[in-house]
C-alpha positions in Angstrom: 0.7 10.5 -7.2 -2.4 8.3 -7.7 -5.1 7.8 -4.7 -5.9 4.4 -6.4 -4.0 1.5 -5.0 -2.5 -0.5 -7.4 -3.1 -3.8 -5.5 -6.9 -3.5 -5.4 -7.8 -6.1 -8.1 -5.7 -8.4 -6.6 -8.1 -8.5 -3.1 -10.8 -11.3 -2.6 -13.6 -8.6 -3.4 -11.6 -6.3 -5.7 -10.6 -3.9 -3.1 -7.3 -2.9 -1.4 -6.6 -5.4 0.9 -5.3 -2.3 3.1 -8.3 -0.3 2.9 -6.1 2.3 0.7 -9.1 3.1 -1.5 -10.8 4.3 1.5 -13.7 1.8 0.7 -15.9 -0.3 2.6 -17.4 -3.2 1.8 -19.1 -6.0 4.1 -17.8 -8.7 2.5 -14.2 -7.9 3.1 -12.0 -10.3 4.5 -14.8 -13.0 4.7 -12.6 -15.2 3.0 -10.1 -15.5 6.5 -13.2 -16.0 8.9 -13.1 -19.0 11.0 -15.8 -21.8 9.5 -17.5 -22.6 12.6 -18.3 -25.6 10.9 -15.3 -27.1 10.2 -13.8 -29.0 13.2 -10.5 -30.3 11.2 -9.6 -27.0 9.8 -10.1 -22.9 9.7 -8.9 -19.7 8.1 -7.9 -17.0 10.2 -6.7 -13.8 9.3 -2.9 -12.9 10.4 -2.9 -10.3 12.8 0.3 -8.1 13.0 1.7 -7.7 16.3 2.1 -4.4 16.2 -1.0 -3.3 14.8 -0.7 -2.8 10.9 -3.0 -5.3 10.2 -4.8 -5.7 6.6 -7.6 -4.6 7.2 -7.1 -1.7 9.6 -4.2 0.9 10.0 -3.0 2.6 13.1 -0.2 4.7 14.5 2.3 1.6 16.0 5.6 1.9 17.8 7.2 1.9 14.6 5.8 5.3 13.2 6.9 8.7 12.3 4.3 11.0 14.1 4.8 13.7 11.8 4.6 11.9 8.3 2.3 9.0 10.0 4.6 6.6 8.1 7.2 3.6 9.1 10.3 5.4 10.7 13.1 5.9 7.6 16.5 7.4 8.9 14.9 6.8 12.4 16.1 9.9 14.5 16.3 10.8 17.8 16.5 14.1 19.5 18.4 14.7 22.5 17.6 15.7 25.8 13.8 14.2 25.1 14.6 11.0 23.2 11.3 11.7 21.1 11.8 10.3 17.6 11.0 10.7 14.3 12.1 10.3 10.8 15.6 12.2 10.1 13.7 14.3 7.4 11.0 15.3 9.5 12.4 16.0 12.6 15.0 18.6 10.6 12.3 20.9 10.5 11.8 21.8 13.4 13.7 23.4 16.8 11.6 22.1 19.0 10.6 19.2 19.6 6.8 19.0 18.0 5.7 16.0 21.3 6.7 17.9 24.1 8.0 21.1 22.9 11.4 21.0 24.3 14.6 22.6 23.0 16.2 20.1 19.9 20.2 20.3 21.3 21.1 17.6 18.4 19.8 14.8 16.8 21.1 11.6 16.7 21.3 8.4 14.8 18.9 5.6 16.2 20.2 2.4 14.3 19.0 0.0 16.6 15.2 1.1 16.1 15.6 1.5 12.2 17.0 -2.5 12.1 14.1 -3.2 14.1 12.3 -1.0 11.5 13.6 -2.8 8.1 13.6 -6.2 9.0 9.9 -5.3 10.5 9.4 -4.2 6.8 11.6 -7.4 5.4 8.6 -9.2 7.1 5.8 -8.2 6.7 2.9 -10.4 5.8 5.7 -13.4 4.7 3.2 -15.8 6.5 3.8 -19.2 4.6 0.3 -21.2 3.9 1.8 -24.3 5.3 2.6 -22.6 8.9 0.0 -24.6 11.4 -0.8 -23.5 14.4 -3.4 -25.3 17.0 -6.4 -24.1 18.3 -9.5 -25.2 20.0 -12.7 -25.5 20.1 -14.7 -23.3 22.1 -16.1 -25.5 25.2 -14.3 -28.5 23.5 -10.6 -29.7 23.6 -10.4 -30.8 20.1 -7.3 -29.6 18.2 -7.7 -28.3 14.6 -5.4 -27.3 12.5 -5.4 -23.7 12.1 -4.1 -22.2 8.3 -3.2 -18.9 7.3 -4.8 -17.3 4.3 -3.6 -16.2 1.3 -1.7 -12.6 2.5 1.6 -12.6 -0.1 0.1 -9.3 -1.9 -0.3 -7.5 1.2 2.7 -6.7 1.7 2.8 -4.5 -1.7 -0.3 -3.1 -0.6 1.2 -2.2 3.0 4.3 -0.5 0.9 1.9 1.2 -1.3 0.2 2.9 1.7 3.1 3.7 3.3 4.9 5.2 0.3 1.3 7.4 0.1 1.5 8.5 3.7 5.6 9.5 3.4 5.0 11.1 -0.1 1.7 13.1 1.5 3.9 14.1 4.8 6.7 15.5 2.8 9.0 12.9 3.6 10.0 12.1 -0.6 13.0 9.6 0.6 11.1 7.6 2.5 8.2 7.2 0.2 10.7 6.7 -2.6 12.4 3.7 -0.4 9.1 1.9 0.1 8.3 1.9 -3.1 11.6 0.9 -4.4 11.5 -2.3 -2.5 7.7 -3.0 -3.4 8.8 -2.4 -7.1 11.5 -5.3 -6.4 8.9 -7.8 -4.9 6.9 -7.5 -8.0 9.8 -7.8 -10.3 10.7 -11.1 -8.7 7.4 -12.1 -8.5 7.2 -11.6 -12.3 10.3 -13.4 -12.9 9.1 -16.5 -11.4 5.8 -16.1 -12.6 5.9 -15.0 -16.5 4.1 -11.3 -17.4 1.0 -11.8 -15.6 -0.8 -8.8 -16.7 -2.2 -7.8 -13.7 1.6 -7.9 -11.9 2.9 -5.7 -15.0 -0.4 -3.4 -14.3 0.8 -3.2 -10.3 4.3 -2.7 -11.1 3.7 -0.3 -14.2 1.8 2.0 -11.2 4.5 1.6 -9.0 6.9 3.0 -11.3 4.7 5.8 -12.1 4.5 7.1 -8.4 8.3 6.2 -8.1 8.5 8.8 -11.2 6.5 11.4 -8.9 9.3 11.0 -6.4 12.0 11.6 -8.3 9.9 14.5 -9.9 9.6 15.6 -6.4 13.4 15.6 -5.3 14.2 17.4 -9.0 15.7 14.2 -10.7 14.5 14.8 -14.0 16.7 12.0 -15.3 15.5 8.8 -13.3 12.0 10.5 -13.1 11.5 10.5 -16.8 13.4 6.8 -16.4 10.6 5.4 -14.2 7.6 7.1 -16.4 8.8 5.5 -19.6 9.6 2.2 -18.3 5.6 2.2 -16.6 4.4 4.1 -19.7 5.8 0.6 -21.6 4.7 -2.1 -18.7 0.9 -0.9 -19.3 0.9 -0.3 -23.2 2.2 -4.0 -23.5 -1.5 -4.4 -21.5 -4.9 -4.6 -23.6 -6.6 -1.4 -22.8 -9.8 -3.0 -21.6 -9.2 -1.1 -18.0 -9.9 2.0 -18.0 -7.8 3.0 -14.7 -5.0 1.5 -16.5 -5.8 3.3 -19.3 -5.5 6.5 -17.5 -2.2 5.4 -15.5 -1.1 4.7 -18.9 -1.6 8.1 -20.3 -0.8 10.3 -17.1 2.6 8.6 -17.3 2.9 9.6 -21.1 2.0 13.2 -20.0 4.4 13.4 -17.0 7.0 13.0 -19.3 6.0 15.3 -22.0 5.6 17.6 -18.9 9.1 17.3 -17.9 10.4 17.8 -21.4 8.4 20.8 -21.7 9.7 22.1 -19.2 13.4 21.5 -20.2 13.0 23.1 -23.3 12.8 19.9 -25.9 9.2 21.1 -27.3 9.4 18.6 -30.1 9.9 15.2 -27.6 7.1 17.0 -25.5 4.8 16.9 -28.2 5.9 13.1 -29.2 4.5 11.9 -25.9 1.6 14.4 -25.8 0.3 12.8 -28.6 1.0 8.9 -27.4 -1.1 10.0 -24.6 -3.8 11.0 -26.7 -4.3 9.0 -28.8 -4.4 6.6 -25.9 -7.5 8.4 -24.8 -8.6 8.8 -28.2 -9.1 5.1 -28.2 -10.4 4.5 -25.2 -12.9 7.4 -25.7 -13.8 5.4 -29.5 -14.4 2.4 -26.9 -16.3 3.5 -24.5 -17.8 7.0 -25.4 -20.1 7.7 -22.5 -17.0 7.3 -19.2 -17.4 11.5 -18.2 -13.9 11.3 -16.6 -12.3 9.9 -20.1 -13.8 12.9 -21.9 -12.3 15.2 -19.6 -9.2 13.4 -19.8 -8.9 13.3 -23.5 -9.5 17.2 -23.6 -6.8 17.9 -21.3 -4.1 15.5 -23.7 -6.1 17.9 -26.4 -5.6 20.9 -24.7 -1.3 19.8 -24.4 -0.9 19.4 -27.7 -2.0 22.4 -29.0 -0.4 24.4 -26.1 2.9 22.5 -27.5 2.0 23.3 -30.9 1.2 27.2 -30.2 5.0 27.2 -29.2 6.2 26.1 -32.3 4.6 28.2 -34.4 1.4 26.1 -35.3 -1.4 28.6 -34.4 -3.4 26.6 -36.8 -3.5 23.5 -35.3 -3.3 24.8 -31.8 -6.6 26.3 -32.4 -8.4 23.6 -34.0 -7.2 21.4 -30.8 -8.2 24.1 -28.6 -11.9 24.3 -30.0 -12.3 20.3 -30.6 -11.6 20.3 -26.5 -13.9 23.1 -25.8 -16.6 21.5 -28.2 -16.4 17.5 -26.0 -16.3 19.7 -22.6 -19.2 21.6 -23.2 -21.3 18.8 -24.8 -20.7 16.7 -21.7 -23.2 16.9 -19.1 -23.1 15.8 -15.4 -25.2 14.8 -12.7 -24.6 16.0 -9.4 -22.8 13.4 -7.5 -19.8 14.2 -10.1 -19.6 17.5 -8.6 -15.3 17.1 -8.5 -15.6 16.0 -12.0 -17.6 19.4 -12.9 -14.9 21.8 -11.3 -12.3 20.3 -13.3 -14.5 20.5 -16.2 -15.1 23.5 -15.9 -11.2 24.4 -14.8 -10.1 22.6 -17.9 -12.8 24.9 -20.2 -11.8 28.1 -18.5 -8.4 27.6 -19.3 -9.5 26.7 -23.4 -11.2 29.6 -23.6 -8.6 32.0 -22.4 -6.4 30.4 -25.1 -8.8 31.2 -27.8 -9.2 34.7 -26.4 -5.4 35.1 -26.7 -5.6 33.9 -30.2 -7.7 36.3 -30.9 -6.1 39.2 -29.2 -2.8 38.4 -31.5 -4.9 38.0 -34.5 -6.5 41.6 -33.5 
């Protein structure tokens, strides 16, 4: 699953408006400050009550402490009344709070309505709602208007899917992502196929692929992959993390019918991917993390190709990846980039080594 937030591009300054890229900038939120000079009017920024704001994120009454996420299946165990998500609480015998004996667990509907319609809510602040406020020293009434928020709540969905998906908890994730996938789809209904709602829904359907990947449904899984796989290629590939959403999607699929067996559809989306990267790499030649992409796609084709029986062109995919890996050089702050590089250029060479070990 992607660390990149789909919602990021939608923010005032191009970041996730729920700090989900784990990026800082000064100028964030500036947009909802109160003008100080206005005395008819300000913009505030929406506070949540129970403190899953936008622009921070904490552990509220509402959270699993094991998966850090919104309670799904909310659960409680009995003789402590401790609770947790259904999922993540059936790990354990004890209870992981206080440590006492788990006798049985139990339903907690109440706190899971509370839950949902918390979710239902979330950031639906309309721009009209007024509110009065006052001056400070003064008694001046102004009229007080929310700002913008109605992407937030796929961003809020989005980190929460992240946080379920990360603490092992795949239904919940899965569930959160299902109903940001439905806001977007009704957003784009109303609104035509805005390209950058078709870009945040195409991501959303790619992690909602991982999920199913990760609960073994290899049917909907590949479902959710092609569908995203076709959202972004309808998309003009100027973006180049689209571009790579794009092609990981293609891959995931090949993945999964490698894996089953079906080496000739494998290869089919192998090579959509790369010549997805092919392209991009044509457009923009000197992006270090496209390179190393495009030898991965490289380095799946001819692995697919080796399996049916074309050692030829196996080989002459293997050594066109080793010859872009080793040509590319990086600078030190890429130092993730350079293990993978070098991951990815390990594994080549071990393929030409076999190659030559069969020939011998």
């Amino acid at each position: 699953m992607s660390s990149t937030c789909p919602f990021s591009n939608s923010s005032p300054v191009g970041v996730c408006p729920m700090k989900f890229d784990n990026k800082t900038d000064e100028k964030v939120g500036s947009r909802y400050k109160i003008d100080e000079h206005s005395k008819d009017s300000a913009t505030i920024f929406p506070k949540c009550p129970f403190g899953y704001d936008s622009h921070t994120f904490k552990l509220g009454p509402l959270s699993c402490m094991l998966c850090r996420s919104l309670l799904y299946e909310s659960s409680k165990c009995v003789p402590c009344s401790h609770k947790f998500c259904k999922t993540c609480i059936s790990r354990f015998k004890d209870c992981p709070l206080c440590g006492a004996d788990i006798e049985k667990i139990e339903p907690d509907n109440d706190l899971q309505t509370t839950v949902d319609r918390f979710i239902d809510g979330h950031a639906r602040i309309k721009r009209s709602q007024l509110s009065s406020d006052f001056e400070e020293g003064g008694h001046e009434q102004k009229n007080v208007i929310y700002g913008d928020v109605s992407m937030e709540r796929g961003a809020f969905l989005v980190q929460q899917a992240m946080m379920a998906f990360h603490g092992k908890n795949i239904e919940s994730a899965k569930s959160r992502l299902e109903i940001c996938a439905q806001d977007i789809r009704e957003q784009l209904q109303t609104q035509g196929n805005i390209p950058e709602l078709c870009s945040q829904l195409g991501a959303v359907l790619g992690m909602l692929g991982d999920c199913c990947r990760a609960m073994r449904n290899t049917e909907y899984a590949v479902k959710y992959y092609e569908e995203s796989a076709e959202l972004l290629s309808m998309l003009p590939a100027t973006d180049l993390e689209l571009v790579h959403t794009l092609s990981v999607s293609l891959n995931k699929v090949g993945d999964l019918k490698y894996y089953d067996g079906d080496l000739e559809s494998a290869r089919t989306y192998y090579t959509r991917a790369l010549d997805v990267r092919r392209d991009a790499i044509s457009e923009k030649p000197n992006v270090s993390s496209q390179i190393v992409d495009f030898a991965v796609s490289l380095a799946k084709v001819a692995d697919v190709d080796r399996s049916l029986g074309n050692e030829d062109a196996a080989v002459k995919a293997f050594l066109e990846a080793i010859e872009r890996l080793e040509s590319l050089k990086l600078n030190s702050s890429e130092f993730v980039l350079e293990q993978r590089r070098l991951s990815v250029l390990q594994f080549l060479h071990n393929q030409i080594a076999d190659n030559h070990s069969s020939s011998s």
